[in-house]
Structures are given as C-alpha cells and as structure tokens.
DSSP file (Angstrom, degrees, kcal/mol; ACC not computed):
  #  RESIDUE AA STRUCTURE BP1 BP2  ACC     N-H-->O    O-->H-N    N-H-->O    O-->H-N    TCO  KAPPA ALPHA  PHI   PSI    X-CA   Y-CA   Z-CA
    1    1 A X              0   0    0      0, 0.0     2,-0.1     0, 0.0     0, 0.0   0.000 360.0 360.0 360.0 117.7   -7.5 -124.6   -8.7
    2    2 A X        -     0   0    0     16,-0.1    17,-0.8     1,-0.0     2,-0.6  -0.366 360.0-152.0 -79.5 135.5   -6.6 -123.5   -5.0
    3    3 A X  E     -A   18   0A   0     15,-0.2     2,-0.4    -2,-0.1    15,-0.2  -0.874  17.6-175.6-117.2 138.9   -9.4 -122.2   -3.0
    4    4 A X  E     -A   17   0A   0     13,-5.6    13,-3.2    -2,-0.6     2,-0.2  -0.947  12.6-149.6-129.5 146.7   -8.1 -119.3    0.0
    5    5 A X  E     -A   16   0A   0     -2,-0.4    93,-1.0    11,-0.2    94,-0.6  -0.537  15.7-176.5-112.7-178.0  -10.3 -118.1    2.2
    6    6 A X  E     -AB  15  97A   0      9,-1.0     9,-2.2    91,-0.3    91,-0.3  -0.941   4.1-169.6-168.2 164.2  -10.3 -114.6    4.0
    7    7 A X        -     0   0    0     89,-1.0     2,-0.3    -2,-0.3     7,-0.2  -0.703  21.0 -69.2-117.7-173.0  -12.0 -112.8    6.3
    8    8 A X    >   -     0   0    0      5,-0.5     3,-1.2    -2,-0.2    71,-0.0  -0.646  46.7-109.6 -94.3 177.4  -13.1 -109.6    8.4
    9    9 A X  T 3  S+     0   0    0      1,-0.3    -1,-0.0    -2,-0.3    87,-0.0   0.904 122.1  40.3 -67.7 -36.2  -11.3 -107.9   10.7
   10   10 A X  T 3  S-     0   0    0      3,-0.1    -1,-0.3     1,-0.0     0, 0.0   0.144 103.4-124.8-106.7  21.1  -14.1 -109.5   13.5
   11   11 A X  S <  S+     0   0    0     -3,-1.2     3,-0.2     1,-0.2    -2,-0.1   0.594  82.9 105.7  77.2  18.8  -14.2 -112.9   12.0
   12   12 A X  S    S+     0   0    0      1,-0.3     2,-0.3    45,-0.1    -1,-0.2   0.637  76.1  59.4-118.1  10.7  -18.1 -113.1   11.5
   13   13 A X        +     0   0    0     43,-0.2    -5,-0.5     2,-0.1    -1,-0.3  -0.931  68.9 160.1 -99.9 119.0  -17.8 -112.6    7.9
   14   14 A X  B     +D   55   0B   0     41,-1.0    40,-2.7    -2,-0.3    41,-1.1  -0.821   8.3 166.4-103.5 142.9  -15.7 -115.3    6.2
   15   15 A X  E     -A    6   0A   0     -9,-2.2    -9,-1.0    -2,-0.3     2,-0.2  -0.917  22.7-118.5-158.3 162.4  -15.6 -116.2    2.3
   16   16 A X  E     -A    5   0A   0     -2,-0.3    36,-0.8   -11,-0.2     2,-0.5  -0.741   8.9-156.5-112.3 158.5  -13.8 -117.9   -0.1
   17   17 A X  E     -AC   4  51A   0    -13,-3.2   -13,-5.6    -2,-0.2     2,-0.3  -0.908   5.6-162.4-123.7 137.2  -12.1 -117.4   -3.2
   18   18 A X  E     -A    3   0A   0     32,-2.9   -15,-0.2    -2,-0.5    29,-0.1  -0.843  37.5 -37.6-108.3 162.9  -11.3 -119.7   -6.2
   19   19 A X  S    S+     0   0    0    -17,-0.8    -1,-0.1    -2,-0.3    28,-0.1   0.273  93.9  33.0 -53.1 178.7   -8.7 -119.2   -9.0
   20   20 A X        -     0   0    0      1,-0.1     2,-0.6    26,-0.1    27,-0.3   0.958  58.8-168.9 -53.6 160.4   -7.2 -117.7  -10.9
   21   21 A X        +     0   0    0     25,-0.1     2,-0.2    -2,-0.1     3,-0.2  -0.977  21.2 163.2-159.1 102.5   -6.8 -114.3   -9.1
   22   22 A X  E     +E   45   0C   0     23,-3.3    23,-5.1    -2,-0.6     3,-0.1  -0.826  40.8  66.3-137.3-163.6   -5.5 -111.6  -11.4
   23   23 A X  E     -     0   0C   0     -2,-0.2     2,-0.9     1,-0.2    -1,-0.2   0.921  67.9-173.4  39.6  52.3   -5.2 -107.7  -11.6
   24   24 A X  E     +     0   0C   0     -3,-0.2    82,-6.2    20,-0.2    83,-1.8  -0.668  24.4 140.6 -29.5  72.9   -2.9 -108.0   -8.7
   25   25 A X  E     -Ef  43 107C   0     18,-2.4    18,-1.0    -2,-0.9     2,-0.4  -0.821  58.8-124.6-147.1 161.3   -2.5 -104.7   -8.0
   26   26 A X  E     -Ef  42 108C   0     81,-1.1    83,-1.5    -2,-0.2     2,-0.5  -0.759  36.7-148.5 -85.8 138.0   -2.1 -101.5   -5.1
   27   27 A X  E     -Ef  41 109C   0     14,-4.2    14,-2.1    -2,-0.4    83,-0.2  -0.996  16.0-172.7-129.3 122.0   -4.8  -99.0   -5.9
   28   28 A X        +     0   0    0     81,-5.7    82,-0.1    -2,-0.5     2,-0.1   0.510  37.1 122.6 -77.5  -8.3   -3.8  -95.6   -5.1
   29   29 A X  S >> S-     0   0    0     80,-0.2     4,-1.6     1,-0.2     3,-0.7  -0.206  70.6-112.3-105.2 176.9   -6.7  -93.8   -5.7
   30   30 A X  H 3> S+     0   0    0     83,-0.3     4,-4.3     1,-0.3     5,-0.4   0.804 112.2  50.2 -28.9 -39.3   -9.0  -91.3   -3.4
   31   31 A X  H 3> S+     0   0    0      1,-0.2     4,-1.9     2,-0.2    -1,-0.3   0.988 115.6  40.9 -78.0 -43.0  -12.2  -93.8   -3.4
   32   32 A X  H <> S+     0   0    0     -3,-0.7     6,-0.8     1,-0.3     4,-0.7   0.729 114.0  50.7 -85.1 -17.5  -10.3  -96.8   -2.3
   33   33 A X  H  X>S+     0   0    0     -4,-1.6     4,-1.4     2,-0.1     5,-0.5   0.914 119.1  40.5 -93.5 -34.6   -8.1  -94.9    0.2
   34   34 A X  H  <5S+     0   0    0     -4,-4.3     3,-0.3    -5,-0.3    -2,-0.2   0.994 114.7  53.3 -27.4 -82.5  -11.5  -93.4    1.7
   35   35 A X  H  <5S+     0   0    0     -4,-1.9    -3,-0.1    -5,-0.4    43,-0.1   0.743 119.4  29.7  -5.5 -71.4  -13.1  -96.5    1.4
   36   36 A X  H  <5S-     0   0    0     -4,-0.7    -1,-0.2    -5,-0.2    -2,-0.1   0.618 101.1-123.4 -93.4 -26.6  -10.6  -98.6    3.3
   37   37 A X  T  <5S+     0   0    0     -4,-1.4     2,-0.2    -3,-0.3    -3,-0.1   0.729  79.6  97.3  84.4   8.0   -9.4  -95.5    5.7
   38   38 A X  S   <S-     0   0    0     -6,-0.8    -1,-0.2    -5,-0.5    -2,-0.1  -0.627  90.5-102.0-125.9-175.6   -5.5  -96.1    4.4
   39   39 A X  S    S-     0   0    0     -2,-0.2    76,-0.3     1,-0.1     2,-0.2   0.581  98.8  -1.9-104.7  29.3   -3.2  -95.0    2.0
   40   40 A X        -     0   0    0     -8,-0.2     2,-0.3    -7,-0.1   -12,-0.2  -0.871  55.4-140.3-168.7 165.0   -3.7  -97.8   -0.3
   41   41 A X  E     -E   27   0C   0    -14,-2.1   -14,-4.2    -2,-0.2     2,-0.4  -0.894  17.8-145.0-131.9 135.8   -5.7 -101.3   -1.0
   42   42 A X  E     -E   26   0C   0     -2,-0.3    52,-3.9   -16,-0.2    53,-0.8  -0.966  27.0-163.2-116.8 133.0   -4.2 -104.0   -2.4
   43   43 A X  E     -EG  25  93C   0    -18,-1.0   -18,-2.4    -2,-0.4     2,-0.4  -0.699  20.6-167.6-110.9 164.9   -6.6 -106.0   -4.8
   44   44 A X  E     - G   0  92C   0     48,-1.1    48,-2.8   -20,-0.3   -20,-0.2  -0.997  18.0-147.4-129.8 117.5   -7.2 -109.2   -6.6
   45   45 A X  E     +E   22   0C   0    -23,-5.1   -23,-3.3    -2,-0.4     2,-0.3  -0.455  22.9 145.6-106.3 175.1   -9.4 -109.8   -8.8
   46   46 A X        -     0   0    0     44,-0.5    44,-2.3    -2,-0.2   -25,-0.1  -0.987  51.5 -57.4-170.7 176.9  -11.8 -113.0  -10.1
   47   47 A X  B     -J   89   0D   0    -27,-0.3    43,-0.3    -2,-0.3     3,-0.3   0.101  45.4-121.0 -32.5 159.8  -14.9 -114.3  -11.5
   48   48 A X  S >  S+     0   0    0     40,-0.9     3,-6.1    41,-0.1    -1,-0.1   0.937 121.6  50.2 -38.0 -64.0  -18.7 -113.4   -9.2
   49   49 A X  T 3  S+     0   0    0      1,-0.3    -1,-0.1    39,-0.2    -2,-0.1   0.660 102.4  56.0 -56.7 -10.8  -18.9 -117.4   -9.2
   50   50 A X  T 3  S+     0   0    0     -3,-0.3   -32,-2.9   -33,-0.1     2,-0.4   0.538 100.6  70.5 -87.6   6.4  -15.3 -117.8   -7.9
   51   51 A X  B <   -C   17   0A   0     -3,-6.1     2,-0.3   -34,-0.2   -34,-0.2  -0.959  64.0-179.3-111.3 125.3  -16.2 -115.4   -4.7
   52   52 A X        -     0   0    0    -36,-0.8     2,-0.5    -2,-0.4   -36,-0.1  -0.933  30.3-138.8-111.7 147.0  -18.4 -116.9   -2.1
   53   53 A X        -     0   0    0     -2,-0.3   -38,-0.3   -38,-0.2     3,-0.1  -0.923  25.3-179.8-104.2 117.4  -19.8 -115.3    1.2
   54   54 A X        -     0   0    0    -40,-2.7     2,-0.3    -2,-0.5   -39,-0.2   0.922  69.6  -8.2 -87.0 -50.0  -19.4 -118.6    3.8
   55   55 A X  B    S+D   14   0B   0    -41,-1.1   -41,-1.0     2,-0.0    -1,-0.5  -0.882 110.6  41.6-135.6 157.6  -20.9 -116.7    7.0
   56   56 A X  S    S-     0   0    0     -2,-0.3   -43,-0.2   -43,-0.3     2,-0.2  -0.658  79.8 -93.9  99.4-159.6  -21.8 -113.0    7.7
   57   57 A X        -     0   0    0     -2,-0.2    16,-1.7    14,-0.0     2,-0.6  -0.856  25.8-143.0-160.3 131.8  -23.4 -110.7    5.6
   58   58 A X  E     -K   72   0E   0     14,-0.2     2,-0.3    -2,-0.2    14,-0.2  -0.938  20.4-140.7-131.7 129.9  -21.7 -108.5    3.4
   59   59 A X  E     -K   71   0E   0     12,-2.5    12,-1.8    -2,-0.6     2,-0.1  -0.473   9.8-133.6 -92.8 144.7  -23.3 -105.0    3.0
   60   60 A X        +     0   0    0     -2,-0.3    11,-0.1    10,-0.3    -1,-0.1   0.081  20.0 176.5 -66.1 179.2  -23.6 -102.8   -0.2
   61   61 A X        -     0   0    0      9,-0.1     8,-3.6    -2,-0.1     2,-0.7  -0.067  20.7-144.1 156.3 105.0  -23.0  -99.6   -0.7
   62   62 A X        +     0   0    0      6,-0.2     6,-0.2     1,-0.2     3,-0.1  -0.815  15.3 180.0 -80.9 117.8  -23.2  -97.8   -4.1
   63   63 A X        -     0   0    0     -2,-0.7     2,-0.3     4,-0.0    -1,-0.2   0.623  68.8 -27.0 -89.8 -16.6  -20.6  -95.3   -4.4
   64   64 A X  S    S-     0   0    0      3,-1.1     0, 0.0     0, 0.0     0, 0.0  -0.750  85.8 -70.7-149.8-159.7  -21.7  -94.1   -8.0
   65   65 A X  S    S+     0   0    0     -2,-0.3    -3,-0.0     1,-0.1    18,-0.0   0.698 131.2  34.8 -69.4 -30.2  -23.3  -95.7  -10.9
   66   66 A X  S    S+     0   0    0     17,-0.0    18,-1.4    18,-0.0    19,-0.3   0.216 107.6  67.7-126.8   6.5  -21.1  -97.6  -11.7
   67   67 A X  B     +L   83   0F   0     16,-0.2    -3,-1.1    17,-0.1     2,-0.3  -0.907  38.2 173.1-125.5 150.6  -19.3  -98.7   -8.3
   68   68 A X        -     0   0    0     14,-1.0     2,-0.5    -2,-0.3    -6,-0.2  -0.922  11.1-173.0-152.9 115.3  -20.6 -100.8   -5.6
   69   69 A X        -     0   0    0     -8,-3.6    12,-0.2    -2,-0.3     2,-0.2  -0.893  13.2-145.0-134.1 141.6  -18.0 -101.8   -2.8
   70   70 A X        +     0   0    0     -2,-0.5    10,-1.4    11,-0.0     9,-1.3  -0.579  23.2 154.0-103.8 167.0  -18.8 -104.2   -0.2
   71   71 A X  E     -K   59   0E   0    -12,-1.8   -12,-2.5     7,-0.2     2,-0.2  -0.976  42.4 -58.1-160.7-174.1  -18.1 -104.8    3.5
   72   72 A X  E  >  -K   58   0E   0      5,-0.5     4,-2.5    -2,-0.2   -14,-0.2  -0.510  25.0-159.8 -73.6 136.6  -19.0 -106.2    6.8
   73   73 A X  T  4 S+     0   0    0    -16,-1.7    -1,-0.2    -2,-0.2   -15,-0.1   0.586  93.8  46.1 -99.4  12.6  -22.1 -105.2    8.5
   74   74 A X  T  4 S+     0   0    0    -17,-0.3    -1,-0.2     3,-0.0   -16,-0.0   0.903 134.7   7.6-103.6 -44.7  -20.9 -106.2   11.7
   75   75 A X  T  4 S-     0   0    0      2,-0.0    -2,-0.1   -62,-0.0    -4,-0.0   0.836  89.5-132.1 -73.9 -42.5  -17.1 -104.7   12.0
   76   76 A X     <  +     0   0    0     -4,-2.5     2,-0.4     1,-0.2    -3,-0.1   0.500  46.5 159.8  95.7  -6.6  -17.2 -102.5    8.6
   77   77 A X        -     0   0    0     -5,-0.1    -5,-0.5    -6,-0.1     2,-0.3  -0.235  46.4-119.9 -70.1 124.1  -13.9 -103.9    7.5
   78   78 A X        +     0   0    0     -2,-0.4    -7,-0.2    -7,-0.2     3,-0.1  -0.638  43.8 164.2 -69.8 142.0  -14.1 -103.1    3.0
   79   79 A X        +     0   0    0     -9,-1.3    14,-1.4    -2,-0.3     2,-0.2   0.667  47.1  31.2-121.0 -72.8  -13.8 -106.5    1.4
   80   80 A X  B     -H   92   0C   0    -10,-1.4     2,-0.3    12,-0.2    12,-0.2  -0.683  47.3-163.7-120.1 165.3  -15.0 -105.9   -2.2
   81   81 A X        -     0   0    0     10,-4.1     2,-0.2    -2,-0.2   -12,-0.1  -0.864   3.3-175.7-125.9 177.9  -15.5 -103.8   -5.3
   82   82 A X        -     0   0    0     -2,-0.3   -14,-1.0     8,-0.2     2,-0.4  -0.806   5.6-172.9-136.7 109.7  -17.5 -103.6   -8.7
   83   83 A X  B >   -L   67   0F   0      6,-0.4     3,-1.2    -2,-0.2   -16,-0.2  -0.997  25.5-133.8-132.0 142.4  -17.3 -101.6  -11.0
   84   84 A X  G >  S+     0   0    0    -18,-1.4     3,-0.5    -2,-0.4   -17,-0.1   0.638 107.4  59.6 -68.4 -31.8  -20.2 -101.9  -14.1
   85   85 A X  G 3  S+     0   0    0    -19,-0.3    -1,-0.3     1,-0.2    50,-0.0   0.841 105.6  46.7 -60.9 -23.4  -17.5 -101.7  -16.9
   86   86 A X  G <  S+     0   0    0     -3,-1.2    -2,-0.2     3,-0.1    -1,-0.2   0.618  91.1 178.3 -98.3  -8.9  -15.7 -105.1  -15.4
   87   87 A X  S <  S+     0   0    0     -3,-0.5     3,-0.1     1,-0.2    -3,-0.1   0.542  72.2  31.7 -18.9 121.8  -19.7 -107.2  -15.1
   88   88 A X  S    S+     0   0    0      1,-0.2   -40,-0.9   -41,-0.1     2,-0.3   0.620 107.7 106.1  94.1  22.3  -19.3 -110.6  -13.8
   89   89 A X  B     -J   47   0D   0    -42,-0.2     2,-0.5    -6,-0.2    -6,-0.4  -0.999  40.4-178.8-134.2 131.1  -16.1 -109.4  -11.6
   90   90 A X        -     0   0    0    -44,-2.3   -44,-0.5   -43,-0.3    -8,-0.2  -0.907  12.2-157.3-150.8  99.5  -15.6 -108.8   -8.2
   91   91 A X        -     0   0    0     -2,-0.5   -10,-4.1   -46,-0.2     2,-0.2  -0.543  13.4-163.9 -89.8 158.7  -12.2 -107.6   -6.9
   92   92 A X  E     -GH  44  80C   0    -48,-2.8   -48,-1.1   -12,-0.2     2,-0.3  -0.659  34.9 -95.2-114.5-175.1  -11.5 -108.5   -2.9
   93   93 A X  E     -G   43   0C   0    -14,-1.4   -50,-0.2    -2,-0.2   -14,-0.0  -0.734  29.2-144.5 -97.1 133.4   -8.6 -106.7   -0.5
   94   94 A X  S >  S+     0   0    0    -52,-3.9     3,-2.9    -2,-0.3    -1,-0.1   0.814  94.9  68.8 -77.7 -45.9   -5.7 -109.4   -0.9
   95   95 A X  T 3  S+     0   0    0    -53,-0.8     5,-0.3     1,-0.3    -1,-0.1   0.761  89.8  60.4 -57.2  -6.0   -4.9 -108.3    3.2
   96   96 A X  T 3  S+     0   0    0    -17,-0.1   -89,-1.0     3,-0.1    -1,-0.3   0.479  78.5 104.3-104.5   4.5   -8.1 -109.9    4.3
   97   97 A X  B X  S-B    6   0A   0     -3,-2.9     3,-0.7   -91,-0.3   -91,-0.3  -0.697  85.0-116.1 -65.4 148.6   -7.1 -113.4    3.0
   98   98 A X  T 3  S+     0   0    0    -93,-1.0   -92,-0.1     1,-0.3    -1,-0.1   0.515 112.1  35.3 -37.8 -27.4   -6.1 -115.4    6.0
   99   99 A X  T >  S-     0   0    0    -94,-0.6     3,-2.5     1,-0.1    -1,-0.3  -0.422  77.8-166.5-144.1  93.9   -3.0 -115.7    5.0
  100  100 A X  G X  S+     0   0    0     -3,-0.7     3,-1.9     1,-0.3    -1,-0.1   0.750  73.0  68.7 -30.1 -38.5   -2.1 -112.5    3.2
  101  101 A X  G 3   +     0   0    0      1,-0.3    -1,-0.3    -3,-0.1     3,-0.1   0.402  67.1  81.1 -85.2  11.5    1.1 -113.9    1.5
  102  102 A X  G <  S+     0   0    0     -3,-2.5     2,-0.3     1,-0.1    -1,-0.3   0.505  96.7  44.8 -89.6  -6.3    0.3 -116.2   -0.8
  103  103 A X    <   -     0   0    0     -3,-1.9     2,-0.4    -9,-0.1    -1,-0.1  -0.936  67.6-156.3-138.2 139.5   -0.5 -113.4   -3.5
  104  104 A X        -     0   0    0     -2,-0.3   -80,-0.1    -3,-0.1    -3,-0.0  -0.893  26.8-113.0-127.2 129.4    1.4 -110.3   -4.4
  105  105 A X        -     0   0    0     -2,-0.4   -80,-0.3     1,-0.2     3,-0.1  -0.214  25.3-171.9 -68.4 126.6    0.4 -107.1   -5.9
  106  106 A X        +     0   0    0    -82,-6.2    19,-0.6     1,-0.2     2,-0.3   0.731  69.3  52.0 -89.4  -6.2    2.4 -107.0   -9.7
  107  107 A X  E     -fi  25 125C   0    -83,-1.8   -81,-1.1    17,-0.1     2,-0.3  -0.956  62.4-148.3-158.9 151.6    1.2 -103.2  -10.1
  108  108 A X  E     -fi  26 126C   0     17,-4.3    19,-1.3    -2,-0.3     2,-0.4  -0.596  39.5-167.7-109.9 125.9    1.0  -99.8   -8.6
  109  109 A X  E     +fi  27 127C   0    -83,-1.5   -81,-5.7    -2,-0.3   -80,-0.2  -0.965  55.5  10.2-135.2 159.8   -2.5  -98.0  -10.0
  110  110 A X  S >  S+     0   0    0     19,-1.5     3,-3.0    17,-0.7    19,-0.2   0.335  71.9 158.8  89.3 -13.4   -4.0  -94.7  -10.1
  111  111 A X  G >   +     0   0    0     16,-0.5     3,-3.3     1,-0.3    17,-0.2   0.737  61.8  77.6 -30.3 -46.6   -0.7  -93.0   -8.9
  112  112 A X  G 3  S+     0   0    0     16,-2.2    -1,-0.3    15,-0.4    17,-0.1   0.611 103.0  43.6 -61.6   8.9   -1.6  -89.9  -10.2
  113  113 A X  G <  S+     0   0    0     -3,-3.0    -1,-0.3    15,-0.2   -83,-0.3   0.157  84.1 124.1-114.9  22.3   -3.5  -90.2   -7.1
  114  114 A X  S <  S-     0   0    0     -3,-3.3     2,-0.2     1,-0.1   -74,-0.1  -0.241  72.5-100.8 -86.4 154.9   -0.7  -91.6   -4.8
  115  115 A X        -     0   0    0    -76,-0.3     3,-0.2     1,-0.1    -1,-0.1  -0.486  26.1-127.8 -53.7 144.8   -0.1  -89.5   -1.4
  116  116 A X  S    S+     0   0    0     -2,-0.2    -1,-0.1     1,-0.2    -2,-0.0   0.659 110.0  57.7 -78.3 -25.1    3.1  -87.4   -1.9
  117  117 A X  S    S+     0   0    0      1,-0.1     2,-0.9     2,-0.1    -1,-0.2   0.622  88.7  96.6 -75.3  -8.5    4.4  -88.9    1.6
  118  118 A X        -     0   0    0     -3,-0.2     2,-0.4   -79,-0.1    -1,-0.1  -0.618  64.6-155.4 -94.1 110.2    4.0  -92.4    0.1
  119  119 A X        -     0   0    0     -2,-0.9     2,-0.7     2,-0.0    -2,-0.1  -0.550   4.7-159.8 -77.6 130.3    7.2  -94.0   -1.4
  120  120 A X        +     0   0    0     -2,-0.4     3,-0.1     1,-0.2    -2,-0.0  -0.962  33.8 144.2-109.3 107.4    7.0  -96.9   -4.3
  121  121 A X        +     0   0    0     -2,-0.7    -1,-0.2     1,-0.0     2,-0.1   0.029  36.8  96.2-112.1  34.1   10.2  -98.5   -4.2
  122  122 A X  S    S-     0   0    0      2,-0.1     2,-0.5     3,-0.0     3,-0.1  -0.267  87.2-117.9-106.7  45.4    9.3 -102.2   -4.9
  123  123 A X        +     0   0    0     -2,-0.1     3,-0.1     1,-0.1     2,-0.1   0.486  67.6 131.9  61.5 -14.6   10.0 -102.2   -8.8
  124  124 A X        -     0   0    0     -2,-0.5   -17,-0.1     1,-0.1    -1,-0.1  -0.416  63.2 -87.6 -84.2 157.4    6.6 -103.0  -10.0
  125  125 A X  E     -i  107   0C   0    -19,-0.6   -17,-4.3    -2,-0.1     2,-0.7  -0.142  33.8-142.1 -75.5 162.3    5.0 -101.2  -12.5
  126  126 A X  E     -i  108   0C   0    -19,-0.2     2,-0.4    -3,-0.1   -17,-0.2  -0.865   6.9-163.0-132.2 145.0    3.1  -98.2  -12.1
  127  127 A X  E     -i  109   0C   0    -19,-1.3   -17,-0.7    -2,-0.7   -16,-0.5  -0.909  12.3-149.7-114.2 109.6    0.1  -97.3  -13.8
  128  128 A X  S    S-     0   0    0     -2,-0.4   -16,-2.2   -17,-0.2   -15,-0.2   0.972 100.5  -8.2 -60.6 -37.5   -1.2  -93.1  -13.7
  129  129 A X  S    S-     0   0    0      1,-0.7   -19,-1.5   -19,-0.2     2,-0.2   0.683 124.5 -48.2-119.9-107.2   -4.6  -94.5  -14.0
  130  130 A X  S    S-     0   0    0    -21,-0.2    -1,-0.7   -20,-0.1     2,-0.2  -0.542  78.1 -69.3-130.6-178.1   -5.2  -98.6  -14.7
  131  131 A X    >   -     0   0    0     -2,-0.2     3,-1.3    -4,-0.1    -4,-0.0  -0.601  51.4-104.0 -52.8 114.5   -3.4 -100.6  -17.5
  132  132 A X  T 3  S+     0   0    0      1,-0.3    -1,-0.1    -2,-0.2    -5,-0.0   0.719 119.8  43.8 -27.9 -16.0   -4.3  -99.8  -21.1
  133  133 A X  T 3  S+     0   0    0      0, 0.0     2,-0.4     0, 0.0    -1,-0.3  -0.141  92.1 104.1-149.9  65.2   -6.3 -102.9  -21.5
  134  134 A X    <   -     0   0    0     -3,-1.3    -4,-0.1     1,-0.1   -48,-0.0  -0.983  64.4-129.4-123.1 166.6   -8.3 -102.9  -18.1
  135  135 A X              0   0    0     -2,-0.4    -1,-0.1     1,-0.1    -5,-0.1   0.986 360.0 360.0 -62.3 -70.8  -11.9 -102.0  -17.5
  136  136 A X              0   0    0    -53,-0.1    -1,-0.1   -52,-0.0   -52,-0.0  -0.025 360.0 360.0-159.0 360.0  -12.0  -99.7  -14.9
C-alpha cells in the first residue's frame, strides 16, 4: 500500500495519506467552491486511520451538522472534508498531494451545481448530485 504525502500551500502543514484512495471525483458544488475559493475541488477519499497530520495543525470549521472541513491555520489553504453520513472517512483535495498526478478524478459531482462558464469535456461521468450508492 503506497503512502503520498501532500501539503499546504505554505508548507507548515504536511500529512500523509495511505491506500486505497477512492471517490475520485471533481465536486462541483457551492460549499466546496466557497470553501476552496475555485470553481471546483477535486477529492479523494480514505479511511480517518489512513490520513495523518505529520506537522502543522489543521483547523476545524463546522459548516453544518453534518460537515466539518479542515484547513491550515497558518496559510488557510482547505485540505479536508467530513461529512457525518460517511463516519470514519475523511476526503482530502487530490491538488495538495505533492505530486498532484499520481491520482485522477473518475467523476464529475454535484453538476447541477457546476458554473455555466465551466466546460466538462474529459469523458468522465457526471453525477447531478453524488453516485447512487454514496453517502454524501
């Protein structure tokens, strides 16, 4: 099992992630394009125990009851989510790996929330919401 590490945008929080890394996906929708300040996140998700914080401190923030998305408290760069349906899962932003390109988003979600200036032409499937048999 391959362990990748990632960071923040100012390098004083680092952590790592172990395998397997699924829900590979762009999330289109309002909180995550808030969240992140773009017009998408793409995430990957895996186990709490496969995610580790090495250095930093990675800040909290409850955005509902049932969401909790973390980030750095020294830059601010968003790192993670939670959501209470998914418990014992913690997706991170695939771009903050050190080396972004060893994993690739299989699927577009939330479009019904996509910017109208933003074009999906990379074949992958697209989701209005999430997948029929994901959490949240």
């Amino acid at each position: 099992m391959a362990t990748l590490a990632g960071r923040c945008y100012c390098s004083k929080l680092r952590f790592s992630v172990e395998g397997p890394v699924r829900n590979l996906c762009v999330c289109h929708c309002e909180s995550c394009r808030r969240a992140a300040g773009a017009a998408f996140v793409a995430w990957g998700t895996v186990d709490d125990r496969c995610f580790q914080v090495l250095s930093g401190s990675l800040s909290l923030i409850r955005i509902s009851l049932e969401v909790e998305r973390g980030f750095c408290d020294a830059c601010g760069t968003s790192l993670t989510y939670r959501h209470a349906r998914r418990s014992g899962e913690i997706d991170f932003t695939l771009v903050s790996l050190d080396d972004p390109t060893l994993l690739q988003p299989q699927a577009h979600i939330w479009v019904q929330d996509k910017l109208p200036w933003v074009e999906i032409v990379d074949g992958l499937p697209r989701y209005e919401t999430v997948p029929p048999d994901a959490g949240a």
